[in-house]
C-alpha positions, 0 to 999 in steps of 0.5 A: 877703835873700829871704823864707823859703819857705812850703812845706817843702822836698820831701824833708820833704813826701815824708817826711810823705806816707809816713809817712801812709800808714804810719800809715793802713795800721797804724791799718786793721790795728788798728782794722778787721782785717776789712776786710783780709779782704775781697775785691776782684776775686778780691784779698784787700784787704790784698794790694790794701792792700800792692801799693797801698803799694809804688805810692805808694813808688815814685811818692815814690821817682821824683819825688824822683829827677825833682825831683833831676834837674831841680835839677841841670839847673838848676844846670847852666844 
Protein backbone atom coordinates (compact mmCIF):
# COMPACT_ATOMS: atom_id res chain seq x y z
CA UNK A 1 0.00 0.00 0.00
CA UNK A 2 1.35 3.49 -0.63
CA UNK A 3 1.80 6.27 1.93
CA UNK A 4 -1.02 8.92 2.05
CA UNK A 5 0.01 12.10 -0.01
CA UNK A 6 1.25 14.98 2.06
CA UNK A 7 -0.53 17.76 -0.32
CA UNK A 8 -4.11 17.88 -0.25
CA UNK A 9 -5.82 17.13 -3.29
CA UNK A 10 -5.97 20.25 -5.98
CA UNK A 11 -9.68 20.73 -5.90
CA UNK A 12 -9.42 21.46 -1.93
CA UNK A 13 -6.09 23.53 -2.52
CA UNK A 14 -8.21 25.82 -5.16
CA UNK A 15 -10.97 25.86 -2.94
CA UNK A 16 -8.85 27.52 0.01
CA UNK A 17 -7.06 29.82 -2.44
CA UNK A 18 -10.67 31.36 -3.26
CA UNK A 19 -11.98 31.41 -0.17
CA UNK A 20 -8.91 33.55 0.83
CA UNK A 21 -9.12 35.61 -1.49
CA UNK A 22 -12.84 36.03 -0.43
CA UNK A 23 -12.09 36.74 2.90
CA UNK A 24 -9.35 39.36 2.20
CA UNK A 25 -11.54 41.31 -0.34
CA UNK A 26 -14.33 41.45 2.64
CA UNK A 27 -12.04 42.06 5.44
CA UNK A 28 -10.45 45.12 2.95
CA UNK A 29 -14.28 46.04 2.62
CA UNK A 30 -14.72 46.14 6.52
CA UNK A 31 -11.77 47.32 8.22
CA UNK A 32 -10.20 49.80 5.24
CA UNK A 33 -13.26 51.11 3.05
CA UNK A 34 -11.41 53.98 2.24
CA UNK A 35 -8.90 52.23 0.74
CA UNK A 36 -11.58 51.46 -1.88
CA UNK A 37 -11.79 54.65 -2.95
CA UNK A 38 -8.57 55.31 -3.89
CA UNK A 39 -7.67 55.65 -7.34
CA UNK A 40 -4.93 53.84 -9.33
CA UNK A 41 -4.42 55.11 -12.86
CA UNK A 42 -7.56 56.94 -13.20
CA UNK A 43 -9.30 53.25 -11.60
CA UNK A 44 -11.15 53.22 -8.69
CA UNK A 45 -9.30 50.66 -6.40
CA UNK A 46 -12.17 48.62 -5.54
CA UNK A 47 -13.03 48.18 -9.65
CA UNK A 48 -9.10 47.25 -9.80
CA UNK A 49 -9.98 44.93 -6.46
CA UNK A 50 -13.23 43.19 -8.50
CA UNK A 51 -11.59 42.84 -11.86
CA UNK A 52 -8.27 41.55 -9.79
CA UNK A 53 -10.89 38.74 -8.09
CA UNK A 54 -12.55 37.74 -11.37
CA UNK A 55 -8.51 36.96 -12.73
CA UNK A 56 -7.68 34.93 -9.87
CA UNK A 57 -11.24 32.74 -10.68
CA UNK A 58 -10.41 32.40 -13.92
CA UNK A 59 -6.84 31.31 -13.30
CA UNK A 60 -8.33 28.78 -10.56
CA UNK A 61 -11.04 27.80 -13.03
CA UNK A 62 -8.35 27.04 -16.22
CA UNK A 63 -6.09 25.19 -14.10
CA UNK A 64 -8.47 23.13 -12.60
CA UNK A 65 -9.97 22.31 -16.30
CA UNK A 66 -5.86 21.86 -17.72
CA UNK A 67 -4.87 19.49 -14.28
CA UNK A 68 -8.46 17.67 -15.28
CA UNK A 69 -7.53 17.22 -18.68
CA UNK A 70 -4.14 15.96 -18.13
CA UNK A 71 -5.53 13.46 -15.36
CA UNK A 72 -7.59 12.16 -18.16
CA UNK A 73 -4.52 11.94 -20.50
CA UNK A 74 -3.01 9.80 -18.31
CA UNK A 75 -5.67 7.54 -17.66
CA UNK A 76 -5.74 7.13 -21.20
CA UNK A 77 -2.21 6.08 -21.65
Amino acid sequence: MGQPSATPPLSRRLAWIAAAGCLGYYLLLALRPAWLEAKLAGWPASVLLALAMFLLFFLLAAGYALAAGRADDSERA
